[in-house]
DSSP file (Angstrom, degrees, kcal/mol; ACC not computed):
  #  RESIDUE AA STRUCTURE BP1 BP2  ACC     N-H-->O    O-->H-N    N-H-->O    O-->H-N    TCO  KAPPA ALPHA  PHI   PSI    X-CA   Y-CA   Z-CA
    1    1 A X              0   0    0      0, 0.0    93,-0.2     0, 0.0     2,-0.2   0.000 360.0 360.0 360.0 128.8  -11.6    6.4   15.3
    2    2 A X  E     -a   94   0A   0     91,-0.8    93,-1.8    41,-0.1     2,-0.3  -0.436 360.0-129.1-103.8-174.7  -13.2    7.9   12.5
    3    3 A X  E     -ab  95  45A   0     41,-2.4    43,-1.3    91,-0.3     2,-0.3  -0.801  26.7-162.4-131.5 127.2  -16.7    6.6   10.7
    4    4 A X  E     -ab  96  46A   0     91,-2.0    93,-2.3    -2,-0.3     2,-0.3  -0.866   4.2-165.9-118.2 119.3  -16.3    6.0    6.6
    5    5 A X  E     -ab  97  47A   0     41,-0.9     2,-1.5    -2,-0.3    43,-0.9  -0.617  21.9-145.4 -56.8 116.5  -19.2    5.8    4.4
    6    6 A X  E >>  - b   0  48A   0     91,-1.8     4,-1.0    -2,-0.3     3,-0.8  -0.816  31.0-145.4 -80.1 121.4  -19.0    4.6    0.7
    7    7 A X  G >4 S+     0   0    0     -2,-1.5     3,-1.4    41,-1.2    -1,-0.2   0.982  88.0  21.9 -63.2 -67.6  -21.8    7.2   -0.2
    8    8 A X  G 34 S+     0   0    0     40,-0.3     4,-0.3     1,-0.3    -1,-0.3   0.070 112.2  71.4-108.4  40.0  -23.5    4.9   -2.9
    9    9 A X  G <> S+     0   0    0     -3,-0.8     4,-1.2    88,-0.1    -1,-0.3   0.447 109.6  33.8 -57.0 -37.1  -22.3    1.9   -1.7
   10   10 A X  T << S+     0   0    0     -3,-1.4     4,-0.3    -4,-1.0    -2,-0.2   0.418 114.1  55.7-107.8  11.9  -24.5    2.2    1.1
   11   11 A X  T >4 S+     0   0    0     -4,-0.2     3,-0.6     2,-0.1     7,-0.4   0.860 113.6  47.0-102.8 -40.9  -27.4    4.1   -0.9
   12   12 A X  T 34 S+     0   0    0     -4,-0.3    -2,-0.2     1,-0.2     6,-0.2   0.975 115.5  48.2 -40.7 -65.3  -27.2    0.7   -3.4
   13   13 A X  T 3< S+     0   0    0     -4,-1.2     2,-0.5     2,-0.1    -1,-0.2   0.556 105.0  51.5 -80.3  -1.0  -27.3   -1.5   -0.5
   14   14 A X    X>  -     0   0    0     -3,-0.6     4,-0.8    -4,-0.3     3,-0.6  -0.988  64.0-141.5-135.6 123.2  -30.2   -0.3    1.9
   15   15 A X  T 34 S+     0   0    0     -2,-0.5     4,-0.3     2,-0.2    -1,-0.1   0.403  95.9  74.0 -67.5  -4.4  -33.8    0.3    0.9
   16   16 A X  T >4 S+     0   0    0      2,-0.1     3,-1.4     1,-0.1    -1,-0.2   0.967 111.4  32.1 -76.9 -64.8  -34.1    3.5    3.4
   17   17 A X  G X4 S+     0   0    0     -3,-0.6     3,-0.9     1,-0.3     4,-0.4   0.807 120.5  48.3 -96.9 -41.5  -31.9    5.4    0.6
   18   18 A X  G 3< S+     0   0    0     -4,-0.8    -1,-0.3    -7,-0.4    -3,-0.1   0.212 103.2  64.4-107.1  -5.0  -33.2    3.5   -2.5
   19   19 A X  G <  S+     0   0    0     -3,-1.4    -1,-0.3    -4,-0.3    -2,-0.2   0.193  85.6  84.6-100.4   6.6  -37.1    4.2   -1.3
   20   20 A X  S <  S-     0   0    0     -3,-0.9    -2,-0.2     2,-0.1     3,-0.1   0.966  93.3-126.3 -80.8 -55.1  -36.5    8.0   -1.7
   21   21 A X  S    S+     0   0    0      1,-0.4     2,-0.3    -4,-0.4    -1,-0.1   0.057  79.2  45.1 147.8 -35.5  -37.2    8.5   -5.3
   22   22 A X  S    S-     0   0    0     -5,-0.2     4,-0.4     1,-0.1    -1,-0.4  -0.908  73.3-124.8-138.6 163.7  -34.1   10.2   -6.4
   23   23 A X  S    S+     0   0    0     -2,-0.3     4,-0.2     2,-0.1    -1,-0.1   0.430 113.6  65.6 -99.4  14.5  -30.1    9.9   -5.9
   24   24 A X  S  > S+     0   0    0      2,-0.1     4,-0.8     3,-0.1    -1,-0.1   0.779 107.0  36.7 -58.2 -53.8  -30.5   13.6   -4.8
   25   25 A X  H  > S+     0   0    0      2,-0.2     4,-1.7     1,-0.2    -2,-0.1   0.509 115.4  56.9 -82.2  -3.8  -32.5   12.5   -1.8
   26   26 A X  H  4 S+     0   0    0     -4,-0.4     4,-0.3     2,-0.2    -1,-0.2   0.750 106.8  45.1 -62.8 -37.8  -30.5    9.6   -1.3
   27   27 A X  H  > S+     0   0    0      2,-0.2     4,-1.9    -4,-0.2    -2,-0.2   0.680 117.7  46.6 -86.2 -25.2  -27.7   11.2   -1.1
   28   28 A X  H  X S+     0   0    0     -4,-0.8     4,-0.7     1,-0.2    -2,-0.2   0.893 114.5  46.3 -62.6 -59.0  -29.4   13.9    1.4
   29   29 A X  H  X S+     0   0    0     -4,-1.7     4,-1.2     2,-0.2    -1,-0.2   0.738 111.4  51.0 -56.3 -32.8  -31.0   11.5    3.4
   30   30 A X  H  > S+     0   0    0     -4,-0.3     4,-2.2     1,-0.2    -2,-0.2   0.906 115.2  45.1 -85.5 -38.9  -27.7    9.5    3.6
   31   31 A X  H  X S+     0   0    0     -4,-1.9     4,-1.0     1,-0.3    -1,-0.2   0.769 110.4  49.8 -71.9 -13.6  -25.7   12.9    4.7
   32   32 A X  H  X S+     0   0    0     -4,-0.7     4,-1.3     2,-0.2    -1,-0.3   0.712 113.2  49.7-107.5 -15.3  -28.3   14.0    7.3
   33   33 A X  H  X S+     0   0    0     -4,-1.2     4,-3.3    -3,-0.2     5,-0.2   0.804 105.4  57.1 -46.0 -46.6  -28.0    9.9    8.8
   34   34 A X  H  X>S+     0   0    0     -4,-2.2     4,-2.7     2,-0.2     5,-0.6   0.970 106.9  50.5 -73.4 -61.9  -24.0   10.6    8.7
   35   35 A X  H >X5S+     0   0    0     -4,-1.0     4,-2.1     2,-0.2     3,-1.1   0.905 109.4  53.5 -39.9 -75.8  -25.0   13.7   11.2
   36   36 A X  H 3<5S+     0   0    0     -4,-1.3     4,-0.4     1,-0.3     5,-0.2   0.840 109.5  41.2  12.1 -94.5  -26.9   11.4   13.3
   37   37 A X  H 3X5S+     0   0    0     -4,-3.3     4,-0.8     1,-0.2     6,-0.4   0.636 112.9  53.3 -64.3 -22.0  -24.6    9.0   13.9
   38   38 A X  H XX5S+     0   0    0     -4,-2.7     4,-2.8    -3,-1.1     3,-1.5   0.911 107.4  51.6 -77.6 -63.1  -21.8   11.3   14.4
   39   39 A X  H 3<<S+     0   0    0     -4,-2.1    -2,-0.2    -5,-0.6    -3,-0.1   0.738 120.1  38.8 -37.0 -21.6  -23.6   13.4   17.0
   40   40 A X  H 34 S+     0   0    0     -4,-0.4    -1,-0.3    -5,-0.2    -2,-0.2   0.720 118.0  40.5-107.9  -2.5  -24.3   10.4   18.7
   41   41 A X  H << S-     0   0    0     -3,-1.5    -2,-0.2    -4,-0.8    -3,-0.1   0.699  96.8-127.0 -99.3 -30.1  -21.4    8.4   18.4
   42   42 A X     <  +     0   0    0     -4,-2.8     2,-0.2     1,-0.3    -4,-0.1   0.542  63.4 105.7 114.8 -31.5  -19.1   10.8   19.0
   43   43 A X  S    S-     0   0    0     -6,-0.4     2,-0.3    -5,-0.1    -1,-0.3  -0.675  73.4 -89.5-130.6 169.5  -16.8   10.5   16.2
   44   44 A X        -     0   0    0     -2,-0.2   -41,-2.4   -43,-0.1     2,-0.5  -0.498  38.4-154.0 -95.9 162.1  -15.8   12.0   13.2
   45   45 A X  E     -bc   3  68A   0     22,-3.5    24,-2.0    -2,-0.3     2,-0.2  -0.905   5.7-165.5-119.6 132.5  -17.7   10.8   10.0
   46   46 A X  E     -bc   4  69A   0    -43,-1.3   -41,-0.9    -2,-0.5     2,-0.2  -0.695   7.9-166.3-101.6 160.9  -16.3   10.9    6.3
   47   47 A X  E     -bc   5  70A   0     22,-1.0    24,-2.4    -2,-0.2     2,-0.1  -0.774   7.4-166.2-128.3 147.3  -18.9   10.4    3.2
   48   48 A X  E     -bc   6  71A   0    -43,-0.9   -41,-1.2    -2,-0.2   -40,-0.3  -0.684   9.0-176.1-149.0 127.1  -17.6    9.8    0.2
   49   49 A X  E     - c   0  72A   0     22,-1.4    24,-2.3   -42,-0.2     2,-0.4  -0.244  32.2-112.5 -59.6 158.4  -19.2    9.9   -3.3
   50   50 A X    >>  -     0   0    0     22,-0.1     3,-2.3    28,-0.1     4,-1.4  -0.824  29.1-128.3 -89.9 159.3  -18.0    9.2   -6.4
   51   51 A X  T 34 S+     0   0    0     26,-0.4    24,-0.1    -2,-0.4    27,-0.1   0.784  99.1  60.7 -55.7 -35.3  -17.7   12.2   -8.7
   52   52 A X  T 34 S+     0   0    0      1,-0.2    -1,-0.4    22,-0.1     5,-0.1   0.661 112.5  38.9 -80.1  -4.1  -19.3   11.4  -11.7
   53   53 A X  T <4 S+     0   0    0     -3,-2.3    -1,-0.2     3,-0.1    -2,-0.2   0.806 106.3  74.2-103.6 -32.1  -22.9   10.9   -9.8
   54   54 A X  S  < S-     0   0    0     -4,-1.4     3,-0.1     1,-0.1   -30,-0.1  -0.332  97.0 -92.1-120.8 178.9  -22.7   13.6   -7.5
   55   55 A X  S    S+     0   0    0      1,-0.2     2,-0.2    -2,-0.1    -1,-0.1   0.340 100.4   7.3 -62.0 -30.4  -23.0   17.7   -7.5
   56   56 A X        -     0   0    0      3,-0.1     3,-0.4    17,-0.1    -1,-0.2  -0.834  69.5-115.8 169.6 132.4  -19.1   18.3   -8.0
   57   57 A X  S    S+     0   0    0      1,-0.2    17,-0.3    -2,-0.2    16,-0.2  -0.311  82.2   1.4 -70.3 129.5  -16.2   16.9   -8.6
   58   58 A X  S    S+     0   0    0     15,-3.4     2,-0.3    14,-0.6    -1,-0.2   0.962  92.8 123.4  67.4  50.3  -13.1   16.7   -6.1
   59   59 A X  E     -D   72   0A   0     13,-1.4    13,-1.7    -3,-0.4     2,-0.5  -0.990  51.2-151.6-162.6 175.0  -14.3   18.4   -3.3
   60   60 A X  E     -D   71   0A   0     -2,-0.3    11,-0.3    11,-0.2     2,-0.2  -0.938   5.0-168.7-122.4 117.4  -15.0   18.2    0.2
   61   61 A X  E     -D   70   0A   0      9,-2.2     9,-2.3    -2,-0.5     2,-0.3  -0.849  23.5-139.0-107.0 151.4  -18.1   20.3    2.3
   62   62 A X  E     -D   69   0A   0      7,-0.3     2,-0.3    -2,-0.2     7,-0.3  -0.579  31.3-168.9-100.9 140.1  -17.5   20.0    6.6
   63   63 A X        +     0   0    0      5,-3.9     5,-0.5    -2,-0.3    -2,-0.0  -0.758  53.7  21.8-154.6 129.0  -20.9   19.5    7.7
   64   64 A X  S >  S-     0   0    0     -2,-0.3     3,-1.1     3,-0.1    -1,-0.2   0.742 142.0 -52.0  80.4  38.5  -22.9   19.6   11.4
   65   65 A X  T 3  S-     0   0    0      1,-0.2     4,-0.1    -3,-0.2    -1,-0.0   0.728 102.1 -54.7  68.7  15.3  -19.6   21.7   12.2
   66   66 A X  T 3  S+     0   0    0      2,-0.3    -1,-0.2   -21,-0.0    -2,-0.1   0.540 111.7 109.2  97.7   1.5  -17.1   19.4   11.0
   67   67 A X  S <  S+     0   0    0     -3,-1.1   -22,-3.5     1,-0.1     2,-0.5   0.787  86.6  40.2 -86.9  -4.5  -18.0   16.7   12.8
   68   68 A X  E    S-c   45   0A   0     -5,-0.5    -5,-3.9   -24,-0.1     2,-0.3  -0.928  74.5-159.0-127.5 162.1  -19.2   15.0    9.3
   69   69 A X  E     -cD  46  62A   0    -24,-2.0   -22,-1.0    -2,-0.5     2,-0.8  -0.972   4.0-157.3-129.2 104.4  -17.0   15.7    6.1
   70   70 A X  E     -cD  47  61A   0     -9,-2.3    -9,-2.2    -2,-0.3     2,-0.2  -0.821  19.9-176.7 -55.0  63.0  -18.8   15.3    2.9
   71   71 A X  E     -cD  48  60A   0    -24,-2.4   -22,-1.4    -2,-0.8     2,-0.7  -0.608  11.6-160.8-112.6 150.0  -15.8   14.4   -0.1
   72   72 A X  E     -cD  49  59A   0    -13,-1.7   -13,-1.4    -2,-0.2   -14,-0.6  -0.945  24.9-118.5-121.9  95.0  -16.5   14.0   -3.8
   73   73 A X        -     0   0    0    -24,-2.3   -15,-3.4    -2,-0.7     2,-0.4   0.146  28.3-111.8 -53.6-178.3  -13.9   12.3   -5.7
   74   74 A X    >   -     0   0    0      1,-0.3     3,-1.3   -17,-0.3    -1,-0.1  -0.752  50.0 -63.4-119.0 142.5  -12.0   14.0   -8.6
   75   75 A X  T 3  S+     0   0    0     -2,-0.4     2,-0.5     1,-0.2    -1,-0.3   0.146 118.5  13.4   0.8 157.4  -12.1   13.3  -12.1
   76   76 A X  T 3  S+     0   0    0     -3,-0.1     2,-0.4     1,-0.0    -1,-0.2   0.337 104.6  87.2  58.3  -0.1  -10.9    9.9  -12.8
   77   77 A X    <   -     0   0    0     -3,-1.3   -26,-0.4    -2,-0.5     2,-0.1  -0.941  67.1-128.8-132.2 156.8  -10.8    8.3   -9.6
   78   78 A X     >  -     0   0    0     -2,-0.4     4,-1.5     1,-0.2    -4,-0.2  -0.377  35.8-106.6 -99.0-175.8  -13.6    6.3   -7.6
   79   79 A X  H  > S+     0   0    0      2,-0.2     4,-2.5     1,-0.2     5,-0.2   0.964 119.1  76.3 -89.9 -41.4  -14.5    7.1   -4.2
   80   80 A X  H  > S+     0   0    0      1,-0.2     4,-3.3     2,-0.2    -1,-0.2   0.719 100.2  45.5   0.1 -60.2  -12.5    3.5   -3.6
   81   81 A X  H  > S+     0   0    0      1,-0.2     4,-4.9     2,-0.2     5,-0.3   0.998 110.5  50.5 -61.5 -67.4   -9.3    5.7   -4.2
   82   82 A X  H  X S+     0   0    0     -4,-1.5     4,-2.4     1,-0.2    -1,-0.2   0.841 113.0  43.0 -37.2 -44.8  -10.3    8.3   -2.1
   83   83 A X  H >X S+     0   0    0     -4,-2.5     4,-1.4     2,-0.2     3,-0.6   0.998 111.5  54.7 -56.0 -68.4  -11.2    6.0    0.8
   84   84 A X  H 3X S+     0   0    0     -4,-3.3     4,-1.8     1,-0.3    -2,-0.2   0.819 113.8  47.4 -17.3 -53.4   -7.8    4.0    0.1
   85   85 A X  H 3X S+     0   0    0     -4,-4.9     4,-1.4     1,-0.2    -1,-0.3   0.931 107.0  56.1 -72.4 -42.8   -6.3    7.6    0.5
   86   86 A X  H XX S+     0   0    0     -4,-2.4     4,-2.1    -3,-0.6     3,-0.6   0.893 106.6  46.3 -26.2 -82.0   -8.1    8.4    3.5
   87   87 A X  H 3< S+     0   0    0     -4,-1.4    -1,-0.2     2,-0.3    -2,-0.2   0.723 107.6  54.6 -30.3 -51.5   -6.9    5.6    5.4
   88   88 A X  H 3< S+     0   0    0     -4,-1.8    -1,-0.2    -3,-0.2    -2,-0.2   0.885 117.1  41.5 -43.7 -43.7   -3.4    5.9    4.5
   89   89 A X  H << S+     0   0    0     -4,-1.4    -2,-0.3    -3,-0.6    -3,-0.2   0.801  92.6  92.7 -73.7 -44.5   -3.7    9.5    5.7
   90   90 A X  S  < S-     0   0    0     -4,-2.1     2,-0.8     1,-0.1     4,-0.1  -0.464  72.9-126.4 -67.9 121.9   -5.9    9.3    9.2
   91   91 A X  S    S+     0   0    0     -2,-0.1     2,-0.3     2,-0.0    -1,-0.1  -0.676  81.0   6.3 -90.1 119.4   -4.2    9.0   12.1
   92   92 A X  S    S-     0   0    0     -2,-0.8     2,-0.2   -91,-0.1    -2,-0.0  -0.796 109.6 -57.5 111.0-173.5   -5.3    6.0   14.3
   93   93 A X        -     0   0    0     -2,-0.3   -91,-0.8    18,-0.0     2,-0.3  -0.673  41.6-149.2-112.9-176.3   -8.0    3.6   12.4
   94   94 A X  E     -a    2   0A   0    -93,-0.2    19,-1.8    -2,-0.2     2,-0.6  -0.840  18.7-126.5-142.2 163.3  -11.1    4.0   11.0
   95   95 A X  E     -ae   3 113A   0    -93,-1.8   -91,-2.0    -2,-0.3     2,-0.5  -0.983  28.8-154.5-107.8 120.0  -14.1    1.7   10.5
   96   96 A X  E     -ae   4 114A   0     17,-2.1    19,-1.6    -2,-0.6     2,-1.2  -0.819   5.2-147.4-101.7 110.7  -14.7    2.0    6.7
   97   97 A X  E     +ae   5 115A   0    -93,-2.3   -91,-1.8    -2,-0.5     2,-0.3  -0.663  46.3 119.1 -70.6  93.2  -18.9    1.2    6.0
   98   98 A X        -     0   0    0     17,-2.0    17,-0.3    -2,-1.2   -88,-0.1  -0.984  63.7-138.0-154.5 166.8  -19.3   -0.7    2.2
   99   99 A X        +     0   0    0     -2,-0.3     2,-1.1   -90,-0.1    17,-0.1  -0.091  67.3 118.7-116.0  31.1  -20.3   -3.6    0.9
  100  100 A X     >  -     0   0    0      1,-0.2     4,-3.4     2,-0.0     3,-0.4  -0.792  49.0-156.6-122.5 106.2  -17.3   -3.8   -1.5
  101  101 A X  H  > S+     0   0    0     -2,-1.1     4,-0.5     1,-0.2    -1,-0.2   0.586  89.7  50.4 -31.0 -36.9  -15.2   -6.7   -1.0
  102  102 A X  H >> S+     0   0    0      2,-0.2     4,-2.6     1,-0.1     3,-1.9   0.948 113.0  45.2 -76.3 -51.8  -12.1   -5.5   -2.4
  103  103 A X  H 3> S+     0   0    0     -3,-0.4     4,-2.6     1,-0.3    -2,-0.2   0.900 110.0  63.2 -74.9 -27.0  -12.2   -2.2   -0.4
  104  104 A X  H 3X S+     0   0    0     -4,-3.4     4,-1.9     2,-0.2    -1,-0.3   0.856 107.1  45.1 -16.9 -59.3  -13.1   -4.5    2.7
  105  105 A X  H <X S+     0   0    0     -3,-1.9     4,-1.3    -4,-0.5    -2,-0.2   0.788 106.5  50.1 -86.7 -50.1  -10.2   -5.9    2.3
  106  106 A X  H  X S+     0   0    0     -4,-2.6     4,-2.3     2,-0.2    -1,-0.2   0.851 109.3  56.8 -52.4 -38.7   -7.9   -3.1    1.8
  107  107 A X  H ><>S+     0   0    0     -4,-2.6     5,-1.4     1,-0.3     3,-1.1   0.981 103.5  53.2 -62.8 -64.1   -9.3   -1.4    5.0
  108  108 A X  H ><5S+     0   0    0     -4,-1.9     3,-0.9     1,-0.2    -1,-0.3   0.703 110.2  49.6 -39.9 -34.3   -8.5   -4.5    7.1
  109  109 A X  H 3<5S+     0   0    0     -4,-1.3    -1,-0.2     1,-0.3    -2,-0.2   0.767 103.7  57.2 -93.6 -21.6   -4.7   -4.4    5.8
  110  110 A X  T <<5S-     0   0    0     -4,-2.3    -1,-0.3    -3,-1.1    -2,-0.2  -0.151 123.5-106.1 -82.9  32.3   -4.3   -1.0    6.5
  111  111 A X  T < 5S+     0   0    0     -3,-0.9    -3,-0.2     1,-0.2    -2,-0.2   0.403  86.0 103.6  73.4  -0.6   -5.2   -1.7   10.2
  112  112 A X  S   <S-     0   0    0     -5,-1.4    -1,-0.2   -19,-0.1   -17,-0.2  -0.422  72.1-104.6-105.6-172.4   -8.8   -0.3   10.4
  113  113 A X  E     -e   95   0A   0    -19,-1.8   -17,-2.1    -3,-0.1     2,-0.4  -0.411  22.6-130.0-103.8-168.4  -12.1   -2.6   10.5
  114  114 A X  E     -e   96   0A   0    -19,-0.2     2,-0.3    -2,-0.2   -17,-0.2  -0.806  23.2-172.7-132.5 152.4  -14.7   -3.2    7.6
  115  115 A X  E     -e   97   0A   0    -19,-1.6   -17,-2.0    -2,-0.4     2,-0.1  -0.951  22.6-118.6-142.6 132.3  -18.4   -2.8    8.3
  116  116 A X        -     0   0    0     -2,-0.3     4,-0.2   -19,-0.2   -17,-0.1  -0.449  29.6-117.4 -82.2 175.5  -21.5   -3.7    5.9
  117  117 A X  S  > S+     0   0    0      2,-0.2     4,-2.7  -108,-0.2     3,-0.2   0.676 119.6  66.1 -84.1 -18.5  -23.8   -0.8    4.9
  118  118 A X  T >4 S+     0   0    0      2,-0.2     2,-2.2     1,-0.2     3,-2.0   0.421 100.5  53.4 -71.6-119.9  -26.7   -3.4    7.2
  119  119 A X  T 34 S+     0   0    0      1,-0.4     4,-0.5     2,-0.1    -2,-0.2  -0.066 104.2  58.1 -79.6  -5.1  -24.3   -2.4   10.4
  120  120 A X  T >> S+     0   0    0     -2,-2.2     4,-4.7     2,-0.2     3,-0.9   0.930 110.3  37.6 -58.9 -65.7  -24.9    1.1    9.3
  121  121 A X  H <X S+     0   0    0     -4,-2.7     4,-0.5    -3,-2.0     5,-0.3   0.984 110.1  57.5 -71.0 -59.6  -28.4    0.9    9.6
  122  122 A X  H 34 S+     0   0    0      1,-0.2    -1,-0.3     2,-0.2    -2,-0.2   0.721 104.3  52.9 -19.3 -42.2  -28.2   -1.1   12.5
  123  123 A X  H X> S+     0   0    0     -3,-0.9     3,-1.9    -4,-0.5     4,-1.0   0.847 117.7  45.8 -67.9 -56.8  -26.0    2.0   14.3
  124  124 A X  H >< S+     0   0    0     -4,-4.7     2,-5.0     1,-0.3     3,-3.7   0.792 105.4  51.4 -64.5 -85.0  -29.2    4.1   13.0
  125  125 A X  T 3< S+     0   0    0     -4,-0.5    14,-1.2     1,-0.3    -1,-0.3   0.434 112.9  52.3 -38.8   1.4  -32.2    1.8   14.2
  126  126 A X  T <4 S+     0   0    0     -2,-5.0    -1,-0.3    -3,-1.9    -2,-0.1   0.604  80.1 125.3-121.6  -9.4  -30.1    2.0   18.0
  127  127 A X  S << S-     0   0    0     -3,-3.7     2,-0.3    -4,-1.0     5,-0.1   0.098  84.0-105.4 -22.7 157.8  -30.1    5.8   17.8
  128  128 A X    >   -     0   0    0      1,-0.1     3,-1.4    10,-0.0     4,-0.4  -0.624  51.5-104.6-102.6 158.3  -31.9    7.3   21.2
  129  129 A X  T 3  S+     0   0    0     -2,-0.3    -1,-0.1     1,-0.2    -2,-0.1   0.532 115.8  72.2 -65.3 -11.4  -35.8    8.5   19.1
  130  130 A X  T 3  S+     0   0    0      1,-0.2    -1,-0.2     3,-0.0     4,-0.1   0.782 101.8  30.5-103.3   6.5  -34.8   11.9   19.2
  131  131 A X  S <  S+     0   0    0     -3,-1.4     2,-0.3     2,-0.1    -2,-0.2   0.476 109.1  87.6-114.7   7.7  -32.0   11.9   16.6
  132  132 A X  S    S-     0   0    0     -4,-0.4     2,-0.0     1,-0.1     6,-0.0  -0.743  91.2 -91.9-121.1-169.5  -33.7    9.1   14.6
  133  133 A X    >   -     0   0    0     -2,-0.3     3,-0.8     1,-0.1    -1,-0.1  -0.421  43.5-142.0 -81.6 127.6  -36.4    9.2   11.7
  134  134 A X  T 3  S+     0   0    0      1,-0.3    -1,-0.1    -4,-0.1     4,-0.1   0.700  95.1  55.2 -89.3  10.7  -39.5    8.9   13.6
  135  135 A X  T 3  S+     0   0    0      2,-0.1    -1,-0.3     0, 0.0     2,-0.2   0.530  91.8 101.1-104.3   2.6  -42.0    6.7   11.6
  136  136 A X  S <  S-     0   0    0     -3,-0.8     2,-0.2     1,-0.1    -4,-0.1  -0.676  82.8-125.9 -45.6 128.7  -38.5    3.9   11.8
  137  137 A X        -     0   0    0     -2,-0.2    -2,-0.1     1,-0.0    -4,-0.1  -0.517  20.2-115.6 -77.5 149.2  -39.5    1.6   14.6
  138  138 A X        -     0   0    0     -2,-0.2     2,-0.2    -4,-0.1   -12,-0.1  -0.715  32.1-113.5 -84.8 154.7  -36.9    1.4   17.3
  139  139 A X        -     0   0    0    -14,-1.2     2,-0.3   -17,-0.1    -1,-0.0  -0.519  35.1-112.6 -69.1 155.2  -35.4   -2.0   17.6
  140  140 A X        -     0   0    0     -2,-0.2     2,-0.3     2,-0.0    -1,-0.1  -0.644  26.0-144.7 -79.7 144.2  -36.1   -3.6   20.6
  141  141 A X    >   -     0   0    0     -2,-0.3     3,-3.2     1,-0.1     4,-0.4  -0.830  29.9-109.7-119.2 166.6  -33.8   -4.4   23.3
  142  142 A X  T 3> S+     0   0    0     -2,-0.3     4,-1.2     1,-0.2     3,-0.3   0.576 114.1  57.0 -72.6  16.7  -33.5   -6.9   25.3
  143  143 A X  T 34 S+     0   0    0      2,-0.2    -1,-0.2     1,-0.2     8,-0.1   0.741  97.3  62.9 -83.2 -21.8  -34.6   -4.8   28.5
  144  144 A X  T <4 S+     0   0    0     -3,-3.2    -1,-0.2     1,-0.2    -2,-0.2   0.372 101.8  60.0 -94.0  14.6  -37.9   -3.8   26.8
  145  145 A X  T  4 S+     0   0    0     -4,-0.4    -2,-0.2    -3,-0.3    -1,-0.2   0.509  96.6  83.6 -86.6 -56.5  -38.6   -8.1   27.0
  146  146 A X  S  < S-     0   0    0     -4,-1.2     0, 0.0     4,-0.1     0, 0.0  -0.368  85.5 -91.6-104.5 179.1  -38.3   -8.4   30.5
  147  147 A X     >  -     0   0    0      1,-0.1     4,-3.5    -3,-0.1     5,-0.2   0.292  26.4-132.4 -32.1 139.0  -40.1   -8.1   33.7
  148  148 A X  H  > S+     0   0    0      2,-0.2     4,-3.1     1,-0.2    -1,-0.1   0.859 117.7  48.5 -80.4 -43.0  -40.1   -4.9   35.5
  149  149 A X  H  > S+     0   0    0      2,-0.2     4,-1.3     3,-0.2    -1,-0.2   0.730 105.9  57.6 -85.2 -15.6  -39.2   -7.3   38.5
  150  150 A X  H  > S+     0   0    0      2,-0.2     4,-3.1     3,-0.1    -2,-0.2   0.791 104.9  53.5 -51.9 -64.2  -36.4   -9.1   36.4
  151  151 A X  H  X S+     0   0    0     -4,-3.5     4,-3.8     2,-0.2     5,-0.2   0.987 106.3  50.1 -37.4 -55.6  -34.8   -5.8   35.9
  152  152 A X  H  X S+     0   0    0     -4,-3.1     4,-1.6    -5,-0.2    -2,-0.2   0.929 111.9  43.2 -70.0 -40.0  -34.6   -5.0   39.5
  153  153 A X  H  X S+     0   0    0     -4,-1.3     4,-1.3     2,-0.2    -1,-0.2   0.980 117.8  54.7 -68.3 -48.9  -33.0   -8.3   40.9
  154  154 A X  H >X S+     0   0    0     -4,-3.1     3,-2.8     1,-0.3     4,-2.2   0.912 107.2  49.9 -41.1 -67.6  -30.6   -7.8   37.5
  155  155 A X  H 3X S+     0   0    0     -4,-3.8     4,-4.9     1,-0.3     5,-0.3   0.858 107.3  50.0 -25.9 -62.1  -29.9   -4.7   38.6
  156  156 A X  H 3X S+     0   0    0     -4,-1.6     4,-1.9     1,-0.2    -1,-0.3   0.681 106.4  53.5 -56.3 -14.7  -28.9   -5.8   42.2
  157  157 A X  H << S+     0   0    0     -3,-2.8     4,-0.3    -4,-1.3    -1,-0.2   0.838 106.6  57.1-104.8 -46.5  -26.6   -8.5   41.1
  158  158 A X  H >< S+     0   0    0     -4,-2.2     3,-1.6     1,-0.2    -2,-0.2   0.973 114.6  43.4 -39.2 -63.1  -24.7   -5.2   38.7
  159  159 A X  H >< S+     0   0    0     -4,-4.9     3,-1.9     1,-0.3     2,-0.3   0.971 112.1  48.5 -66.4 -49.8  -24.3   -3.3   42.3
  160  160 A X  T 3< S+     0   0    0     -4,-1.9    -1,-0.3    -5,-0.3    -2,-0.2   0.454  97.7  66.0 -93.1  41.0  -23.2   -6.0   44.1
  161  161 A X  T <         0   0    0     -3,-1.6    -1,-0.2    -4,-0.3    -2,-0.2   0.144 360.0 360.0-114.8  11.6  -20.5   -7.1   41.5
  162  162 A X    <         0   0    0     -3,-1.9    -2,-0.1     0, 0.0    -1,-0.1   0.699 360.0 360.0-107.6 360.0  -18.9   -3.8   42.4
């Protein structure tokens, strides 16, 4: 199952990309996240800009070895389309990240799931500390709330449930 980004869909919607300064480092920072989360996840990750903001039009750079795909829509089309196309095209489903209702919507009817650009960051913030930004605070989970001696009887009731 592959990973899609609306590239400034999620740079709009989340103050980590919108604190940089620029939509150069937004877009940098958003692509060197997309690495991340594919390295850790497993799967492959699409970005896709639209053309008129970003470096070049209609094209696609492989990046982190291919496991993350960088595409730039082409004249005249939004990354919407592109996504739209994407989906038709990807075999299996995809979970498509934006905060744009319409293409939400499309994603669902073409069989994959919808994500907001918060479940993005959420998927960063659960990153292991050595693939995420470090002055981010890790979320807590709920093992780092309990009891050292909570754990261990949890634990024992895990073994013997096998």
């Amino acid at each position: 199952m592959a990973l899609i980004l609306d590239g400034y869909n999620v740079i709009g919607a989340l103050d980590r990309y919108r604190g940089t300064g620029s939509l150069d480092a937004a877009r940098e920072l958003l692509i060197n996240d997309a690495m991340k989360a594919a390295g850790w996840t497993g799967r492959p990750l699409i970005v896709v800009f639209d053309a008129h903001r970003g470096p070049g039009p209609g094209r696609a750079e492989p990046r982190a070895g291919g496991a993350v795909r960088v595409v730039y829509s082409a004249p005249g089309e939004s990354a919407d389309d592109v996504i739209e196309r994407l989906l038709s095209r990807l075999e299996g489903s995809a979970t498509v990240y934006t905060a744009d209702f319409a293409l939400q919507r499309t994603a669902l009817a073409r069989g994959s799931t919808r994500a907001t650009p918060r479940e993005f960051a959420d998927l960063l913030d659960e990153l292991p500390a050595v693939t995420r930004t470090p002055d981010l605070p890790r979320k807590s989970r709920i093992a780092d709330r309990l009891s050292p001696e909570t754990l261990r009887r949890l634990e024992e009731i895990r073994r013997k449930a096998k």
